[in-house]
C-alpha positions in Angstrom: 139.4 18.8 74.7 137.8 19.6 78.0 140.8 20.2 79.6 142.2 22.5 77.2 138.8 24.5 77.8 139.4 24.6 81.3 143.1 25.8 81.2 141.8 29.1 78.7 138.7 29.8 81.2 141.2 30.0 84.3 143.8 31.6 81.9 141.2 34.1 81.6 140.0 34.8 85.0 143.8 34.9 86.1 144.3 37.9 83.9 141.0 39.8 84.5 142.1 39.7 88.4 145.5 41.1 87.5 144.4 43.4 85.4 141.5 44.9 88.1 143.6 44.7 91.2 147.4 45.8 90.4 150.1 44.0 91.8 151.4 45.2 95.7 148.1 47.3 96.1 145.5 46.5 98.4 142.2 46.9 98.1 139.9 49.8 99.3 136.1 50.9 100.2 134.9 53.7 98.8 134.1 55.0 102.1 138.2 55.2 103.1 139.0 56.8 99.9 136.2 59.6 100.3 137.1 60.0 103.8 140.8 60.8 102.8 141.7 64.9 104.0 142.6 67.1 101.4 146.1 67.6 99.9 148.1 69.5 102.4 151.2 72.2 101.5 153.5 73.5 103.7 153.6 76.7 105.2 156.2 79.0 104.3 158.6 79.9 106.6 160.6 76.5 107.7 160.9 73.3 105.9 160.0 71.5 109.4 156.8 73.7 109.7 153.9 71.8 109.8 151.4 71.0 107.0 148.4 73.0 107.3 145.5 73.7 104.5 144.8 76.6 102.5 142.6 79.0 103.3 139.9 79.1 100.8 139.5 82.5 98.9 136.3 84.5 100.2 133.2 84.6 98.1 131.8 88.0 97.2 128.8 86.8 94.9 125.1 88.8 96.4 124.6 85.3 97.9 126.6 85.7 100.4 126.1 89.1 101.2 122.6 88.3 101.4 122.9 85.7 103.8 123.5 88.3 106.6 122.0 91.0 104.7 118.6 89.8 104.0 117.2 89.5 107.6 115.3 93.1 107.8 116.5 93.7 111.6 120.0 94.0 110.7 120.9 97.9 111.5 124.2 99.7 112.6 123.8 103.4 114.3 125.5 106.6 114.0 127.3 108.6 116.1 124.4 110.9 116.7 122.2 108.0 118.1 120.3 107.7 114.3 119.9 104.3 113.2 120.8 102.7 110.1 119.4 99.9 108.1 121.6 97.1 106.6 118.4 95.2 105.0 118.3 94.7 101.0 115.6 93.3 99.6 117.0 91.5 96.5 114.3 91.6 94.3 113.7 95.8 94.7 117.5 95.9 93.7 116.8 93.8 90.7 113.9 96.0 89.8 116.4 98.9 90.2 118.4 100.9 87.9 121.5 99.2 89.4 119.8 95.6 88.9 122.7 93.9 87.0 125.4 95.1 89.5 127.3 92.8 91.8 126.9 94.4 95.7 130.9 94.7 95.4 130.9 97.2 92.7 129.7 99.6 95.0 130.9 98.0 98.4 134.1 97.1 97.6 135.5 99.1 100.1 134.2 96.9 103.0 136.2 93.7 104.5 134.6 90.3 103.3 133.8 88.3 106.0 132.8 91.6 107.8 134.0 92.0 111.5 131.2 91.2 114.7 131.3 94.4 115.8 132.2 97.5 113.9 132.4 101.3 115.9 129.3 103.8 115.0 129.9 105.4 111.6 130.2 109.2 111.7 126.8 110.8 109.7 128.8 113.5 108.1 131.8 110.8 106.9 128.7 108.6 105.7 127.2 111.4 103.7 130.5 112.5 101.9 131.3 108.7 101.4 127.7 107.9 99.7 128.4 111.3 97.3 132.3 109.8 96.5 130.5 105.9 95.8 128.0 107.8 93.1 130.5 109.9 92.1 133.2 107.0 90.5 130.5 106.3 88.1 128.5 109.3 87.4 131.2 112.1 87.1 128.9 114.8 84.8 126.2 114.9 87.8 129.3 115.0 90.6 130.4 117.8 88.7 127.3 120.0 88.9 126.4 119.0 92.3 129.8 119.8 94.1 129.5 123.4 94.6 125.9 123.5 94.6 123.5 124.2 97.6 122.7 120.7 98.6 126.5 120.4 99.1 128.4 123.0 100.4 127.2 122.6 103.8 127.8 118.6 103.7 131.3 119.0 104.7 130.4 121.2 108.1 127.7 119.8 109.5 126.0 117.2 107.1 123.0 118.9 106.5 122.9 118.1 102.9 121.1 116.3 100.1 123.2 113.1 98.9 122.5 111.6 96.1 120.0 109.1 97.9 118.2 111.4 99.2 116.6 112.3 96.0 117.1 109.6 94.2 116.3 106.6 96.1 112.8 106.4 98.4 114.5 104.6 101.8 117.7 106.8 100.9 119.2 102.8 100.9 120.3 103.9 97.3 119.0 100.1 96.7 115.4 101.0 95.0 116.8 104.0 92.4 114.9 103.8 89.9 116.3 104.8 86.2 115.3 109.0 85.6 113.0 107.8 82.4 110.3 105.6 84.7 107.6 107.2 85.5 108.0 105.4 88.6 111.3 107.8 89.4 111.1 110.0 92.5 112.6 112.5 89.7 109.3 112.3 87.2 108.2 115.3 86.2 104.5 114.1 88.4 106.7 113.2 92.2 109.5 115.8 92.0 107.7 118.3 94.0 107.1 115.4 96.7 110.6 114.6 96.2 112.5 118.5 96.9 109.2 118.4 99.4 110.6 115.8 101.7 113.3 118.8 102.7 111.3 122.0 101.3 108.2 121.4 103.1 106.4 124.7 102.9 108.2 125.1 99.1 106.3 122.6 97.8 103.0 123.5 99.7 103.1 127.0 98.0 104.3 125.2 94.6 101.2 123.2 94.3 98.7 126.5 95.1 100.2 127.7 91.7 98.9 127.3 88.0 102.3 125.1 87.4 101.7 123.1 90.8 98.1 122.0 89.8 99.0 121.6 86.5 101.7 118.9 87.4 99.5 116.8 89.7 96.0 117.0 87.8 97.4 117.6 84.0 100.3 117.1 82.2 103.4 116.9 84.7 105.8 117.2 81.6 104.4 120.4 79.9 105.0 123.0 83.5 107.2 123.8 85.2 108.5 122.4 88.2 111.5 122.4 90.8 114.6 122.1 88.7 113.0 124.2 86.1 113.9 127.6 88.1 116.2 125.8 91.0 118.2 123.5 88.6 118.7 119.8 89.4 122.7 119.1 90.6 123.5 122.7 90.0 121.3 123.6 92.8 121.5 127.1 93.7 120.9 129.1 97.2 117.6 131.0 96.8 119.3 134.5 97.3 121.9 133.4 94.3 118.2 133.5 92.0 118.1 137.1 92.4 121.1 138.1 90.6 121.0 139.7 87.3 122.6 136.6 85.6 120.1 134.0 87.5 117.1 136.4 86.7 118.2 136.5 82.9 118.3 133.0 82.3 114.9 132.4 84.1 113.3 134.7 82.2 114.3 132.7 79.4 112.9 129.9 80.6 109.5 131.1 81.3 109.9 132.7 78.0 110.1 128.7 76.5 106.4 128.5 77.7 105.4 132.0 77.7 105.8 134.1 74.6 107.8 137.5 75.3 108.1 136.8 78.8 111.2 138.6 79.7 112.9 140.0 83.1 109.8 142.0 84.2 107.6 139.0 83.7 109.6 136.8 85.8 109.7 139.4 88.6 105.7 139.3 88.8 105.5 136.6 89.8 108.3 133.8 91.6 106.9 130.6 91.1 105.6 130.1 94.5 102.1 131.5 96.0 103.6 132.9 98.4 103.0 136.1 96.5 104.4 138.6 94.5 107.0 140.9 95.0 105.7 144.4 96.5 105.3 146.9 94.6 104.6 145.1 91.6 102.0 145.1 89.4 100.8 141.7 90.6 101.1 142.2 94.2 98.8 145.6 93.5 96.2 143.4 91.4 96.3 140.7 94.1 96.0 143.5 96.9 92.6 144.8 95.1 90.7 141.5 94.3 91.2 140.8 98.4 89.7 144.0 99.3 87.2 143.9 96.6 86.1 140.3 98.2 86.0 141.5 101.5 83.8 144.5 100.9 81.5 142.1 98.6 81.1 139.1 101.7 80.6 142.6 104.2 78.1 144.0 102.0 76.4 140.5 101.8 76.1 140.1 105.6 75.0 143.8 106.4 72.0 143.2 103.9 71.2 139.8 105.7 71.6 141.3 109.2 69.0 144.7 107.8 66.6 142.1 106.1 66.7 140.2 109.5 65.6 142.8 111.6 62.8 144.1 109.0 61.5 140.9 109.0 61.1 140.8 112.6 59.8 144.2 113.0 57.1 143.6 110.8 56.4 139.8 112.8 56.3 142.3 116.1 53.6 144.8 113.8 51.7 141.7 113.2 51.2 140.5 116.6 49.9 144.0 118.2 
């Protein structure tokens, strides 16, 4: 009996062993197998060409572009000597308008890995390239702003507005915010510090107006403001206002706020406190309230000066 128990406990460890270590294959550490190199292929061009691995596909998730992208020194220069910053801050882009889009579905022109070194970029080629990125997704604005006054010069000597310049803070085009937040450089409460960045003394005699104060003490949304008279991507030259077809349509649009305003109303007055055109009733009424001050201050300061010397004459009467 006992040896029959002994024969089925060897029978048995016999055929575990076979079973965990196969016949004609020896056995290996973990360590060998991990350190084993990957499967190589053969390059194509020659069956005696030797084996080589592939090269991995590059990755083109933010990650990566942020790993060179998020140091805040990294900057490139123009041709002109300007410099250009390469810095994203991630989380103003995810606070952005464009916060759920990849970096390569606007940069997808650029080689990934990029190059060490990469020649000055043209300003002028930059410009019209920023415009042509915008463009691919927001054709209706293209539309109206090619042609325009912010553009027609872009193409000569890239003095122009781009898209980032009025829409984006740093002009990165990273921090755009969408045109409903109130936070937008476009609300109806910064637009005038937004055309301002460019037309400085425009916005200086915007805000002297009724409509300029109104927009930064009251109700931004209820007056009117730049693109109300100078449109927004249909931008026109300042001289093209003062054609019978311009004049007629923003006389309409003072007529929105101002009940039977028509052409003659608009001409009284052209949104700027610069003044009115001469000759107008406004400019006359404006002419005769300054003099009318001036003679009221100089008939102040004569009566001072007369009651001066009275009183002193009558001190110098006193004393003798």
């Amino acid at each position: 009996m006992l040896k029959c128990c002994a024969l089925l406990v060897w029978g048995l460890l016999l055929a575990t062993y076979l079973l965990v270590v196969p016949a004609g294959t020896e056995s290996r550490s973990v360590d060998v197998v991990e350190a084993e190199p990957l499967l190589q292929l053969p390059v194509s061009g020659g069956s005696g060409a030797p084996a080589q691995p592939l090269a991995p596909e590059p990755p083109v998730g933010d990650d990566f572009c942020l790993t060179c992208h998020a140091d805040s020194s990294l900057e490139t220069g123009f041709t002109d000597g300007r410099a250009l910053s390469l810095y994203v801050d991630a989380r103003v882009l995810r606070d952005s308008a464009h916060g759920l889009l990849n970096c390569v579905t606007c940069h997808d022109q650029y080689e990934i890995p990029r190059p060490e070194r990469r020649d000055p970029l043209d300003f002028v080629t930059y410009q019209n390239e920023t415009e042509a990125m915008c463009a691919r997704c927001h054709k209706t604005a293209a539309s109206g702003y090619e042609g325009s006054a912010h553009w027609e010069r872009g193409f000569r000597d890239g003095e122009v507005a781009t898209c980032t310049d009025c829409h984006s803070a740093d002009r990165s085009g990273h921090n755009v915010a969408a045109t409903s937040d109130s936070r937008s450089m476009l609300a109806p409460a910064r637009l005038a510090g937004t055309c301002g960045r460019c037309h400085e003394r425009a916005q200086d005699t915007f805000e002297e107006t009724s409509h300029g104060k109104v927009a930064r003490f009251g109700d931004a949304a209820a007056t009117a403001t730049c693109t109300s008279c100078h449109s927004d991507h249909a931008a026109e030259n300042v001289d093209d206002l003062l054609l019978p077809t311009s004049i007629a349509t923003l006389a309409a649009g003072c007529a929105k706020c101002h009940d039977g305003a028509g052409e003659s109303f608009f001409r009284a007055w052209p949104g700027h406190s610069e003044g009115a055109p001469r000759g107008s009733v406004a400019s006359m009424v404006g002419q005769a309230g300054f003099f009318t001050a001036a003679a009221v201050v100089g008939m102040g300061l004569t009566h001072a000066a007369l009651d001066f010397l009275r009183r002193r004459s009558d001190r110098s009467r006193k004393l003798k």
